[in-house]
ZAMAR-73320 format. One line per field, with one value per residue: residue in three letters; x, y, z of N, C-alpha, C, O, CB in turn. Coordinates in nm, 2 decimals. Glycine has a CB too. Layout:
N
resn (ALA, ...)
n.u (X, ...)
n.v (Y, ...)
n.w (Z, ...)
ca.u (X, ...)
ca.v (Y, ...)
ca.w (Z, ...)
c.u (X, ...)
c.v (Y, ...)
c.w (Z, ...)
o.u (X, ...)
o.v (Y, ...)
o.w (Z, ...)
cb.u (X, ...)
cb.v (Y, ...)
cb.w (Z, ...)
***
This chain:
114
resn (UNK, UNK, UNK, UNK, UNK, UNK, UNK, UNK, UNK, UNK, UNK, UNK, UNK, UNK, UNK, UNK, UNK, UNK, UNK, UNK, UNK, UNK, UNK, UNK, UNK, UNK, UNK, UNK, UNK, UNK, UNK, UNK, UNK, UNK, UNK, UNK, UNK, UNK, UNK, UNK, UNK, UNK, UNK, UNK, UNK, UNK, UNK, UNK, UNK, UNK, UNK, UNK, UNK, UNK, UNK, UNK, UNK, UNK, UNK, UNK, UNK, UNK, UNK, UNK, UNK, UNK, UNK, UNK, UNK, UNK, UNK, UNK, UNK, UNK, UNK, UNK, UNK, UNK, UNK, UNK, UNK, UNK, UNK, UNK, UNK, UNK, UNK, UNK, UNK, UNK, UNK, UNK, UNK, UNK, UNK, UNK, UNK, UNK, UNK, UNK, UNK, UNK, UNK, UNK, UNK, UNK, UNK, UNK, UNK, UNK, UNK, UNK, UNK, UNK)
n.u (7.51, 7.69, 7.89, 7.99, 8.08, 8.27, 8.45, 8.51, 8.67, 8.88, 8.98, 9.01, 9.19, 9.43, 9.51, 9.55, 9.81, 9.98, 10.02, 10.13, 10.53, 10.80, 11.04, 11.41, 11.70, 11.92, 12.14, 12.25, 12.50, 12.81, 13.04, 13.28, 13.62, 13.95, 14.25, 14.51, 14.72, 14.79, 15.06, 15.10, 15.07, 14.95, 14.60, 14.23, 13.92, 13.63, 13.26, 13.05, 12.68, 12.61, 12.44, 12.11, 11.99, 12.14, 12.47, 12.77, 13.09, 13.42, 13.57, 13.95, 13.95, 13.97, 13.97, 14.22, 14.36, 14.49, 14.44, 14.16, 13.98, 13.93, 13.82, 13.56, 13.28, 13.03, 12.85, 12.63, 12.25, 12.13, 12.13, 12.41, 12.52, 12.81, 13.01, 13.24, 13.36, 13.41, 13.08, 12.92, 12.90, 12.95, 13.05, 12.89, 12.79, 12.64, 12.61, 12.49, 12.31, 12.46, 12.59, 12.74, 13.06, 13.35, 13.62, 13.97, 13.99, 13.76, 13.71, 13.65, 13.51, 13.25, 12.93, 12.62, 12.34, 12.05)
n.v (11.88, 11.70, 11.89, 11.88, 11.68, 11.65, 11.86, 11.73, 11.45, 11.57, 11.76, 11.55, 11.35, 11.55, 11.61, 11.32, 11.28, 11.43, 11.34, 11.13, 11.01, 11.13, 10.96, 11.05, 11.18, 11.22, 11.16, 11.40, 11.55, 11.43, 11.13, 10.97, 10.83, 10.64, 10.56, 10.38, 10.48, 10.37, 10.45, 10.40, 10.65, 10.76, 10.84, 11.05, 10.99, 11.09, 11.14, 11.35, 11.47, 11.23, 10.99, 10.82, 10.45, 10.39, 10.15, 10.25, 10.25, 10.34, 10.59, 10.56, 10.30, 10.09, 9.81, 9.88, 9.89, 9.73, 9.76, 9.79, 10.07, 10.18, 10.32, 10.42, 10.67, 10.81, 11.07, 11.15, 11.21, 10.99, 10.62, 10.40, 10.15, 10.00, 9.75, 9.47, 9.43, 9.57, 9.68, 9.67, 9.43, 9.07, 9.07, 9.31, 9.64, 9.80, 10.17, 10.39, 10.73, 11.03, 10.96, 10.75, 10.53, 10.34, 10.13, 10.13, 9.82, 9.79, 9.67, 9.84, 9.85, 9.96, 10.12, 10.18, 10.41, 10.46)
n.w (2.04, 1.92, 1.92, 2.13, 2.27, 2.05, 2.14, 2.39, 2.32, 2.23, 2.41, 2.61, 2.45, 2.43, 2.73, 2.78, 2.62, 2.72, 2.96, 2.90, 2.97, 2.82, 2.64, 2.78, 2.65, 2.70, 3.02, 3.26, 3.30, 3.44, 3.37, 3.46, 3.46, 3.52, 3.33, 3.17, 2.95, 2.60, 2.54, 2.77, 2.99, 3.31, 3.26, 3.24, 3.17, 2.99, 2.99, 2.88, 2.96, 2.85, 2.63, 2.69, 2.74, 2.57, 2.41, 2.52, 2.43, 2.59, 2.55, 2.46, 2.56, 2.41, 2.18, 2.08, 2.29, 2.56, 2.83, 3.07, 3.15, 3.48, 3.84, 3.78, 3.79, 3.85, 3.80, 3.67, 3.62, 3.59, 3.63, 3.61, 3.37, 3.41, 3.23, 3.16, 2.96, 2.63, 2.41, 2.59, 2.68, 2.87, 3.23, 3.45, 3.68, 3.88, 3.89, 4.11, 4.06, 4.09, 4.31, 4.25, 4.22, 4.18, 4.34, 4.18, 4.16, 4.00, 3.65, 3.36, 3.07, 2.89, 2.90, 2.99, 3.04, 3.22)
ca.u (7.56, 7.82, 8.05, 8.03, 8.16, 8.43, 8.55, 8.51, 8.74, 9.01, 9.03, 9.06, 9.34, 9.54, 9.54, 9.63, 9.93, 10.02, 10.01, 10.24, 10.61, 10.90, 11.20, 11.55, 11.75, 12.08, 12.18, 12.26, 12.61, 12.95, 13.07, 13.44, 13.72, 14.10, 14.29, 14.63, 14.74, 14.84, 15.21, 15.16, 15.07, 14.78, 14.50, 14.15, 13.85, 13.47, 13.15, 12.99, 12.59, 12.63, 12.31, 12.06, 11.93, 12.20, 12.54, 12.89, 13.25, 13.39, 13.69, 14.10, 14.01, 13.88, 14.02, 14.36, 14.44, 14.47, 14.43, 14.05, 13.95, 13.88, 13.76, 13.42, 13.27, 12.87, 12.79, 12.54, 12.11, 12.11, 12.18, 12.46, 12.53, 12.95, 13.07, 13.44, 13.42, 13.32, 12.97, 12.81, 12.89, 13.03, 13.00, 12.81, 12.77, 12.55, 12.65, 12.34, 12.29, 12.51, 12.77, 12.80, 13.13, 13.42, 13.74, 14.09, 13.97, 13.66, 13.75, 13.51, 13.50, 13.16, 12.87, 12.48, 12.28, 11.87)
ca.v (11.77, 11.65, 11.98, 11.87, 11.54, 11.64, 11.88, 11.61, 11.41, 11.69, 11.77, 11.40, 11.36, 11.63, 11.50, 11.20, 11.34, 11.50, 11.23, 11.06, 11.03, 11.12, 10.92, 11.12, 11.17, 11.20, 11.21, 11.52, 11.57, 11.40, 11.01, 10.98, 10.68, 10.65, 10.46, 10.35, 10.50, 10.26, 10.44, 10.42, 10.74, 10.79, 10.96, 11.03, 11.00, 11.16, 11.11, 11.49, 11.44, 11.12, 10.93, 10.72, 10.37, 10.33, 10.12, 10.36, 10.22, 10.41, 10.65, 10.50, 10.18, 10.03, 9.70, 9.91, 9.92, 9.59, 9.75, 9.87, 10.14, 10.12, 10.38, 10.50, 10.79, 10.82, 11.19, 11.20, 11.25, 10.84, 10.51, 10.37, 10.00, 9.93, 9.64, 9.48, 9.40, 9.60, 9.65, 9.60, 9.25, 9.07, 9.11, 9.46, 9.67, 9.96, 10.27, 10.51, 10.88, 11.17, 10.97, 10.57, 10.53, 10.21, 10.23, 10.06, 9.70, 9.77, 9.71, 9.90, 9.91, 10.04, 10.15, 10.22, 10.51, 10.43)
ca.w (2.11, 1.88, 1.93, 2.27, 2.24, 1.97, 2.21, 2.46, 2.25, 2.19, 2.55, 2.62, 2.40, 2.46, 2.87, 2.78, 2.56, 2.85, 3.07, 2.88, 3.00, 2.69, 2.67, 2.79, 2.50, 2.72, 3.07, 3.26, 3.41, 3.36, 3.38, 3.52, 3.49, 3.45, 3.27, 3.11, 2.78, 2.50, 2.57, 2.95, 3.09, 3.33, 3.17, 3.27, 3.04, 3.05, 2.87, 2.90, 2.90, 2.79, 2.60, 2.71, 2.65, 2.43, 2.48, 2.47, 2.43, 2.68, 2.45, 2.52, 2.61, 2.33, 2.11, 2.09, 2.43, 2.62, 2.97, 3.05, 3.23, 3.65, 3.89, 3.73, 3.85, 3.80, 3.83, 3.58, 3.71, 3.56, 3.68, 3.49, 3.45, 3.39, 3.19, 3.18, 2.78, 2.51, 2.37, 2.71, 2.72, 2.99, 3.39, 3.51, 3.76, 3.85, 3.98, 4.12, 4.00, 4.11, 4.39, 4.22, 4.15, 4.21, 4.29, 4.11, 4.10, 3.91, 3.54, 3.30, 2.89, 2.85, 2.97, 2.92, 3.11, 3.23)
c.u (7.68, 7.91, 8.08, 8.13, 8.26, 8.53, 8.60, 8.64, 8.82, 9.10, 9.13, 9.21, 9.41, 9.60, 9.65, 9.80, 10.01, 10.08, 10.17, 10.40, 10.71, 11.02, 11.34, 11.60, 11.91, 12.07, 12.21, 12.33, 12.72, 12.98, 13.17, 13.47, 13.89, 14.14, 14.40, 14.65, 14.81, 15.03, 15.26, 15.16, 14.93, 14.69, 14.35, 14.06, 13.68, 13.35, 13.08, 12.82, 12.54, 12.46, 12.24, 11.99, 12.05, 12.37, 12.68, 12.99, 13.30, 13.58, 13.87, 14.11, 13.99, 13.99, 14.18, 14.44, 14.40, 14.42, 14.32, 14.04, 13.92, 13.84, 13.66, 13.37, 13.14, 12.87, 12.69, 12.36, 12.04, 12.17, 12.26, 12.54, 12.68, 12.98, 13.23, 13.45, 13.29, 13.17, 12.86, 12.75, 12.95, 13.00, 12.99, 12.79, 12.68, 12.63, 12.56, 12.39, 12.40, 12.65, 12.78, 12.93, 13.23, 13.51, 13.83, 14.03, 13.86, 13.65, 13.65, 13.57, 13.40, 13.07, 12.72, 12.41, 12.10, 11.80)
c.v (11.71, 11.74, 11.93, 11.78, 11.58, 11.69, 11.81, 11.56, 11.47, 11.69, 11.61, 11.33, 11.42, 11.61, 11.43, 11.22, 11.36, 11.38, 11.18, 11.07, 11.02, 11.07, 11.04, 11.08, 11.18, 11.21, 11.31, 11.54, 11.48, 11.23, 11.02, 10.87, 10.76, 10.52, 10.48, 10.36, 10.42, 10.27, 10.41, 10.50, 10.71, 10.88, 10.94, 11.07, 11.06, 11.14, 11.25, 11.46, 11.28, 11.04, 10.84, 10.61, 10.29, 10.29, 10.19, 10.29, 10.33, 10.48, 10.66, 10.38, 10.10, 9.90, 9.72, 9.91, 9.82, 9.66, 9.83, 9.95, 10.13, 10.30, 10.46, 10.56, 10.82, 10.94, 11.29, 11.19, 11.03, 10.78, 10.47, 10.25, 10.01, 9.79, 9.63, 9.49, 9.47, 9.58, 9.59, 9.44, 9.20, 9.07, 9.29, 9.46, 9.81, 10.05, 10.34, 10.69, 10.89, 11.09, 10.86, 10.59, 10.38, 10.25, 10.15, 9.91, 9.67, 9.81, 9.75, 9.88, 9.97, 10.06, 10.24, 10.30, 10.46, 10.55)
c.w (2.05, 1.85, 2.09, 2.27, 2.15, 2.06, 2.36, 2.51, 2.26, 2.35, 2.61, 2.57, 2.44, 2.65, 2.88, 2.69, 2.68, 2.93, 3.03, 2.86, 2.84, 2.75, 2.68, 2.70, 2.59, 2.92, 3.14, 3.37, 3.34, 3.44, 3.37, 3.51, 3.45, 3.44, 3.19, 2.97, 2.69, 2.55, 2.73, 3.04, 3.17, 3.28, 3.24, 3.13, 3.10, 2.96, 2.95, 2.85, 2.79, 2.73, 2.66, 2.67, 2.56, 2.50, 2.44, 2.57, 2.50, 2.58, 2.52, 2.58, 2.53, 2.27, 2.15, 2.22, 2.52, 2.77, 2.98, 3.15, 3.41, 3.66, 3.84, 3.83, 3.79, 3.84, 3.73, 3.72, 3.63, 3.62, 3.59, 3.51, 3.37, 3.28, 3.14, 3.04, 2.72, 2.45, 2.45, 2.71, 2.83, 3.15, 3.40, 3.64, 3.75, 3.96, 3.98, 4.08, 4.10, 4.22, 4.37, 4.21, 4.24, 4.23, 4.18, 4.03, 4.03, 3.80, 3.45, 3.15, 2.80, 2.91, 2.92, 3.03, 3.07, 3.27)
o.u (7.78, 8.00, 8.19, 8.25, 8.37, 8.64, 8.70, 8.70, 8.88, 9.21, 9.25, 9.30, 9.50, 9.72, 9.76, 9.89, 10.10, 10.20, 10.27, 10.43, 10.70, 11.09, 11.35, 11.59, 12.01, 11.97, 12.18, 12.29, 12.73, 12.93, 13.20, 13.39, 13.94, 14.11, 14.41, 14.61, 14.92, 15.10, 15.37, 15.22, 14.82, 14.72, 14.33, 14.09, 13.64, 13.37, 13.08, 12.80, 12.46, 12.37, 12.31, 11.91, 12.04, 12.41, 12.70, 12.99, 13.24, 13.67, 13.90, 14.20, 14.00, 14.10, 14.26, 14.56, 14.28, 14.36, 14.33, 14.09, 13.88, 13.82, 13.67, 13.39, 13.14, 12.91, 12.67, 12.35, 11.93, 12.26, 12.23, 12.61, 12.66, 12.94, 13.31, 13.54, 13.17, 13.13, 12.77, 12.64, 13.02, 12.88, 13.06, 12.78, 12.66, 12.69, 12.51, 12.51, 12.43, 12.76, 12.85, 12.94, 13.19, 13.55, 13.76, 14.02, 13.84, 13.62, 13.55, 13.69, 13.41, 13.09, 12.71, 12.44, 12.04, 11.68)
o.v (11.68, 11.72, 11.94, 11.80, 11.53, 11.65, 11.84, 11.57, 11.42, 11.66, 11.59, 11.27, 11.36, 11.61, 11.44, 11.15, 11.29, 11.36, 11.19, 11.12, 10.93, 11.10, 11.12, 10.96, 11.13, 11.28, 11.39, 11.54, 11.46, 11.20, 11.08, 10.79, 10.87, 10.42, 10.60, 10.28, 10.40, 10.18, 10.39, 10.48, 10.66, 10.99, 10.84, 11.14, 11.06, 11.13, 11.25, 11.45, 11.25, 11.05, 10.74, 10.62, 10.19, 10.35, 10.20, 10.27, 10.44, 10.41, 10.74, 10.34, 10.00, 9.90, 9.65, 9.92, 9.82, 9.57, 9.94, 9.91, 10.02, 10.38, 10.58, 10.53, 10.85, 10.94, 11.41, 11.18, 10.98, 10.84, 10.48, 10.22, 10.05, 9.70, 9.71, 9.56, 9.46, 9.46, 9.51, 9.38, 9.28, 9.07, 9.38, 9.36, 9.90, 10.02, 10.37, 10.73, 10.81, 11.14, 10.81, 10.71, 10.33, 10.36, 10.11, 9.88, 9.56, 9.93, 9.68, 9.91, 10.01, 10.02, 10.33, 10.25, 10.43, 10.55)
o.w (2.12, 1.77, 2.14, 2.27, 2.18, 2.08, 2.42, 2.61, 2.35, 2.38, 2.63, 2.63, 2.51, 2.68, 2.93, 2.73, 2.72, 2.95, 3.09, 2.76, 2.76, 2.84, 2.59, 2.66, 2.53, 2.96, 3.06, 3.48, 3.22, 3.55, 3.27, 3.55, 3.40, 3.50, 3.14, 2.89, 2.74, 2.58, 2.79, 3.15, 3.12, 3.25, 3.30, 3.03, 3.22, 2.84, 3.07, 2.73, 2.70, 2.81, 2.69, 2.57, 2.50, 2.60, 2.31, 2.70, 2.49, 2.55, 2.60, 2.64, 2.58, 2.33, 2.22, 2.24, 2.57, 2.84, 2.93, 3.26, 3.43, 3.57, 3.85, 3.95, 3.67, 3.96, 3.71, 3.84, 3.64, 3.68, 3.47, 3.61, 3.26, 3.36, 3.11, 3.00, 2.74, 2.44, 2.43, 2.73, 2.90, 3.17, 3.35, 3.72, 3.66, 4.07, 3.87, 4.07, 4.18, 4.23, 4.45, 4.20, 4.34, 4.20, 4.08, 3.91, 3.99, 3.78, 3.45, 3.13, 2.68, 3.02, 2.85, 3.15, 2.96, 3.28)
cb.u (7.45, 7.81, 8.03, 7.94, 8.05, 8.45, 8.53, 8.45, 8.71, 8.92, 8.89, 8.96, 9.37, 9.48, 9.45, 9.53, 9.92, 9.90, 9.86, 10.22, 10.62, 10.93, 11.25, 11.63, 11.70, 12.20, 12.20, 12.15, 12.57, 13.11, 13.03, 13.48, 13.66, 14.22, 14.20, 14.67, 14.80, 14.79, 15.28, 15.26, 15.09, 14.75, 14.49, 14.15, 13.84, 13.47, 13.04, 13.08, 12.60, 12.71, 12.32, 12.04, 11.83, 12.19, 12.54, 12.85, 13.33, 13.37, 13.64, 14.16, 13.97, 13.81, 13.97, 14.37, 14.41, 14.64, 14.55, 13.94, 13.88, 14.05, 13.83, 13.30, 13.38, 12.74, 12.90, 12.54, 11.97, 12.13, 12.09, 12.53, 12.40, 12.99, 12.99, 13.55, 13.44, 13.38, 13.00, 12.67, 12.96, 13.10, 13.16, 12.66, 12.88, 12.33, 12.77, 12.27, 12.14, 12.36, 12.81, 12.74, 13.18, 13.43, 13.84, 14.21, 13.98, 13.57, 13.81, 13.46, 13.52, 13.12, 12.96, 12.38, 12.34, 11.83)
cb.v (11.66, 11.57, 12.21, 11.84, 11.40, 11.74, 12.00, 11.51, 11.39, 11.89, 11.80, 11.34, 11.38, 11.80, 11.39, 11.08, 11.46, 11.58, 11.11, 11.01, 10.96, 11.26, 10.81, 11.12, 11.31, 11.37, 11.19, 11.59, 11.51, 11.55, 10.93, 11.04, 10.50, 10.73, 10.42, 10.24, 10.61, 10.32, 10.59, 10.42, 10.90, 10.82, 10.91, 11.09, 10.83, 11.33, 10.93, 11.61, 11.55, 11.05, 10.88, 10.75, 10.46, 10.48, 9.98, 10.55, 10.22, 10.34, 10.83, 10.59, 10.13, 10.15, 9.70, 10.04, 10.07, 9.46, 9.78, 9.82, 10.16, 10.03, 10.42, 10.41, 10.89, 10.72, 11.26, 11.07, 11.49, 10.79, 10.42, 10.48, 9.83, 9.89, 9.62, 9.31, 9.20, 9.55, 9.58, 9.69, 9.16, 9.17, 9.05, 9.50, 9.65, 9.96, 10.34, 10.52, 10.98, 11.31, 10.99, 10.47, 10.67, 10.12, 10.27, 10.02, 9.62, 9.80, 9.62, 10.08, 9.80, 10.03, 10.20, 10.07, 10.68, 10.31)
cb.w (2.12, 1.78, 1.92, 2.37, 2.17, 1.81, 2.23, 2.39, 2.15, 2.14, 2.64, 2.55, 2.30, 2.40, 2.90, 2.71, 2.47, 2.93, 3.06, 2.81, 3.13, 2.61, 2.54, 2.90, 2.36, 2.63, 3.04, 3.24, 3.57, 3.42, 3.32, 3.65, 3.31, 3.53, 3.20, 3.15, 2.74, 2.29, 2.51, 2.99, 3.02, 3.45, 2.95, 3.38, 2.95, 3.07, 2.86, 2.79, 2.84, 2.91, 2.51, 2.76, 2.56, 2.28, 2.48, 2.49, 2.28, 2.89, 2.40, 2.62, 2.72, 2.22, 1.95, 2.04, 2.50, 2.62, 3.07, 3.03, 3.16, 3.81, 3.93, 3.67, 3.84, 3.88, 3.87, 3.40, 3.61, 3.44, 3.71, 3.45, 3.40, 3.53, 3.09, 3.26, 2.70, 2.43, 2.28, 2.70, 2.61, 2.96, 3.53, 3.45, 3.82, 3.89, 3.96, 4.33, 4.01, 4.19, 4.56, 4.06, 4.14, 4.14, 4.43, 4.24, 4.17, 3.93, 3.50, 3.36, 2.81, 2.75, 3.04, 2.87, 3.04, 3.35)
***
């Protein structure tokens, strides 16, 4: 009787393991903007697989460069919320999986993936 019940137990666990959903560690696809280079050219920028959960300075707009990013381009398999200032502070927006995106007048400086 009590091999039954251990393997009971065992089974039981290993289910419930199962069951339970693992956090995404990134993303999966590409996040698009452009934006004005410190000297003034247009440039576009990309976050490749980008992380989730977690908040990311979006790279050429940062402290150094007074003018932030616009037209974001969601084409990751995440939702991904926008912010105008640094360090996902500030006014947000979400853009949905695979076709979110804004155009010109939506200023971006970082941005967190759910």
């Amino acid at each position: 009787m009590r091999l039954r019940s251990a393997v009971t137990a065992v089974l039981g666990a290993g289910l419930l393991l199962a069951a339970v959903p693992t956090s995404a560690v990134a993303a999966t696809g590409q996040f698009r903007y452009d934006y004005v280079t410190v000297e003034g050219y247009e440039a576009s920028g990309f976050l490749n697989a980008p992380r989730s959960g977690e908040c990311l300075n979006l790279p050429g707009v940062g402290q150094e460069n007074p003018e932030p990013a616009h037209s974001p381009k969601n084409r990751t398999d995440a939702w991904a919320r926008v912010f105008v200032d640094l360090n996902c502070e500030g006014p947000s927006f979400d853009l949905r999986p695979y076709t979110g995106g804004g155009s010109e007048r939506l200023k971006v400086r970082s941005v967190v993936f759910s």
